[in-house]
Every structure is written in C-alpha cells, then in structure tokens.
C-alpha positions as a Markdown table, in Angstrom:
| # | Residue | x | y | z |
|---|---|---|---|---|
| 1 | Unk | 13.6 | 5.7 | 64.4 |
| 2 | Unk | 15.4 | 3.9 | 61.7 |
| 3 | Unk | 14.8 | 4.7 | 57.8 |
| 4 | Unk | 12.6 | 2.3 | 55.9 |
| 5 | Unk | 14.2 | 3.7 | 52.7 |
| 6 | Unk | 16.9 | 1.4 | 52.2 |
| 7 | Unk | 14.9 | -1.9 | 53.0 |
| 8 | Unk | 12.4 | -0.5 | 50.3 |
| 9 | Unk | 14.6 | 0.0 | 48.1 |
| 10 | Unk | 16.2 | -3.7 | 48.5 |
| 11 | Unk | 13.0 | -5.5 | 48.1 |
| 12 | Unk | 11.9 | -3.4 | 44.8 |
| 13 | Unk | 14.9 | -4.0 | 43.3 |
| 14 | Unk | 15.1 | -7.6 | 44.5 |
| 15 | Unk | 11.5 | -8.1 | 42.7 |
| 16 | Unk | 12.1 | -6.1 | 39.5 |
| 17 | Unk | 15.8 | -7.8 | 39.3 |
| 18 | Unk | 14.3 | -11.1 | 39.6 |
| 19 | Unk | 12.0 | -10.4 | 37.0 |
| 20 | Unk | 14.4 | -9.3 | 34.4 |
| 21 | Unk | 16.0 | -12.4 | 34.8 |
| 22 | Unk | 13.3 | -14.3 | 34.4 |
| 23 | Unk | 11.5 | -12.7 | 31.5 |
| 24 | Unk | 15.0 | -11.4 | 29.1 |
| 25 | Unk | 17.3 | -13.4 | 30.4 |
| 26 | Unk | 18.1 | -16.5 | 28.2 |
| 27 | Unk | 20.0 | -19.1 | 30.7 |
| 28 | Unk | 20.9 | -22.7 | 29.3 |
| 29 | Unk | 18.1 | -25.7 | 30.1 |
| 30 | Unk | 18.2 | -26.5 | 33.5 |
| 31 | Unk | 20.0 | -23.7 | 34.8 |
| 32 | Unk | 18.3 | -21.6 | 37.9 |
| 33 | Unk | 19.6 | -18.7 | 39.0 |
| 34 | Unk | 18.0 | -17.0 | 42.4 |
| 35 | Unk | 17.9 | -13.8 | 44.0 |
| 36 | Unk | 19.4 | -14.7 | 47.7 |
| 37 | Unk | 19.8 | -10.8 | 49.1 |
| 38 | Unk | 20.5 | -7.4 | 47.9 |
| 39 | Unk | 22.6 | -4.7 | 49.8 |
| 40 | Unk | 22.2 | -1.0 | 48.2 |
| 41 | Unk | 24.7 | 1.2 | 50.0 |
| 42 | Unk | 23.4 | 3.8 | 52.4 |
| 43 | Unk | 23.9 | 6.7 | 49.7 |
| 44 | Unk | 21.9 | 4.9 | 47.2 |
| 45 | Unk | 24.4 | 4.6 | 44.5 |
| 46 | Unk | 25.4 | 1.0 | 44.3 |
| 47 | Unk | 24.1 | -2.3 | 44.7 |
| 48 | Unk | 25.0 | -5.6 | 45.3 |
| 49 | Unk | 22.6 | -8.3 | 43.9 |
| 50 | Unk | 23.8 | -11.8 | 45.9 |
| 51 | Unk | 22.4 | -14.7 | 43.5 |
| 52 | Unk | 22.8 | -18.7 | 44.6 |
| 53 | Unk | 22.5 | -21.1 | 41.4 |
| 54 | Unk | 20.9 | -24.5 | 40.7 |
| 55 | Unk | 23.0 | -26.6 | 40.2 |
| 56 | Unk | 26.2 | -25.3 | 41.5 |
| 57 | Unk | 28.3 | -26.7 | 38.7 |
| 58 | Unk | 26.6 | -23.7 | 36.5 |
| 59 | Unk | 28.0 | -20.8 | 39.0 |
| 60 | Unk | 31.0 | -19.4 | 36.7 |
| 61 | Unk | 28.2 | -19.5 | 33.6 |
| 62 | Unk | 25.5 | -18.0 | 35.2 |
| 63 | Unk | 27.5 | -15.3 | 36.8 |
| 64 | Unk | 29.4 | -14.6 | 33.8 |
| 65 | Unk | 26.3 | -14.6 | 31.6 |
| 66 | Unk | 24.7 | -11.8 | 34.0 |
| 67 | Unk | 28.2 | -10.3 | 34.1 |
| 68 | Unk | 27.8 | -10.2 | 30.2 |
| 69 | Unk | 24.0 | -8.8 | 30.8 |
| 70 | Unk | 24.7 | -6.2 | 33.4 |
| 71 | Unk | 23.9 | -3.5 | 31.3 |
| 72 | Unk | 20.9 | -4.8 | 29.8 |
| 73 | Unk | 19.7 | -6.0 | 33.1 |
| 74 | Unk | 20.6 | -2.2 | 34.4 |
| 75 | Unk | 18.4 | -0.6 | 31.5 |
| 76 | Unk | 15.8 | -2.6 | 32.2 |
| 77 | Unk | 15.4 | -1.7 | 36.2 |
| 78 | Unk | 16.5 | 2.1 | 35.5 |
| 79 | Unk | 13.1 | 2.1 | 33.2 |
| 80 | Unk | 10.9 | 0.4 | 36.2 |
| 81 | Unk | 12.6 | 2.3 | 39.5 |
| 82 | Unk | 11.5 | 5.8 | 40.2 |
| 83 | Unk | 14.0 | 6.9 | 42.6 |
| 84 | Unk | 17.3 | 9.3 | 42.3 |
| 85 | Unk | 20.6 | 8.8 | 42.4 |
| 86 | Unk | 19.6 | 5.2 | 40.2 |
| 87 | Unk | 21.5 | 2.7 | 42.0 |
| 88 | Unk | 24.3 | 0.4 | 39.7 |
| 89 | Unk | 24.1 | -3.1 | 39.8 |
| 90 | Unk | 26.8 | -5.6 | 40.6 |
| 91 | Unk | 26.1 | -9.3 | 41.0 |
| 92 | Unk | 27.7 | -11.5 | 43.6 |
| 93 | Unk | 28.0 | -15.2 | 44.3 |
| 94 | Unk | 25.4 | -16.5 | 47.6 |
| 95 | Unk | 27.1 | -19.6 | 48.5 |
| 96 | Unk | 25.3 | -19.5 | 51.8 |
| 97 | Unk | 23.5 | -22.4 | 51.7 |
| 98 | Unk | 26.4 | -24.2 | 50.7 |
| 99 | Unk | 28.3 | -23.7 | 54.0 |
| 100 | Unk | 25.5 | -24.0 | 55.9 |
| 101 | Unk | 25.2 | -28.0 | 54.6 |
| 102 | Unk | 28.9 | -27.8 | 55.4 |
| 103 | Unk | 28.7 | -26.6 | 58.6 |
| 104 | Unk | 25.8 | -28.7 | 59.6 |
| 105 | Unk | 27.4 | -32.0 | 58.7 |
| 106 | Unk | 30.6 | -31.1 | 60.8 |
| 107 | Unk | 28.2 | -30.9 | 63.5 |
| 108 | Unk | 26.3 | -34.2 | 62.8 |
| 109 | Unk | 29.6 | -35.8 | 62.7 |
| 110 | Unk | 30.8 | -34.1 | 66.5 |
C-alpha cells in the first residue's frame, strides 16, 4: 500500500504557502500569483512550489519578488509545519495552462 505521507505533506504546504502569500506578501495592484502544484521529494528535504501568474506579463516580477521572499516565506511555513527534516522551498514557473490553450488551438485549427 502506497504512503499517504508525501501527498499530505504537499497539500499542507500548498495551503500554508498559499497563505503566506496572501497575507505577507506585498505584490503590485493587479498582480495574482497562484499555487498550481507542489512536489516535496521522497526524503522530505526539498520542495518545489509550481506557481502560474495573472497576467502573464507579471511572471519575471512575481517570481523574482518570491525569489526575493524565499526566506521570509520559508520562516513563515517552518513556524506552522510540524514535521522533521523541514522541507526547503523553491518556486517554479506553471505555465501549464498556457500550453494547454496552445495545444488546443493547434487542434481547432487540424
């Protein structure tokens, strides 16, 4: 029977993440930045937070602004999670959506 560990671990870290951002993170007007997946290795010691942005234009600012509040961002979920080894945080670009749209309006066009 598979672990439910890491799946739990995702989703609490995708919610207190997420919550972080909303709450201390100061983004310019109009800027949305979401929480798309996370992936926490099998050993528990890293993370990878996969964020999509509204609108795309905003991408390099709102990943260089968390990339500027990574260790903020890091204090704040070592303070809420209660599990050992604490997983570190990296944050990567979602564009998933994007090339889906792409990919669906090749296949309008066929």
């Amino acid at each position: 029977m598979p672990s439910t560990r890491l799946p739990k671990i995702n989703e609490l870290v995708r919610k207190y993440v997420n919550d972080i951002i909303l709450k201390d993170l100061s983004l310019k007007s109009g800027v949305f930045v979401t929480i798309a997946k996370v992936d926490t290795s099998p050993d528990i010691r890293y993370t990878r937070v996969f964020v999509s942005v509204f609108p795309e234009s905003e991408f390099p600012y709102a990943l260089k602004t968390l990339d500027k509040e990574r260790h903020n961002i890091q204090l704040s979920l070592n303070k809420k999670l209660r599990i050992k080894p604490l997983p570190r945080l990296e944050f990567r670009s979602d564009f998933t959506e994007k090339e889906a749209n792409k990919i669906e309006k090749l296949l309008k066009e066929l």
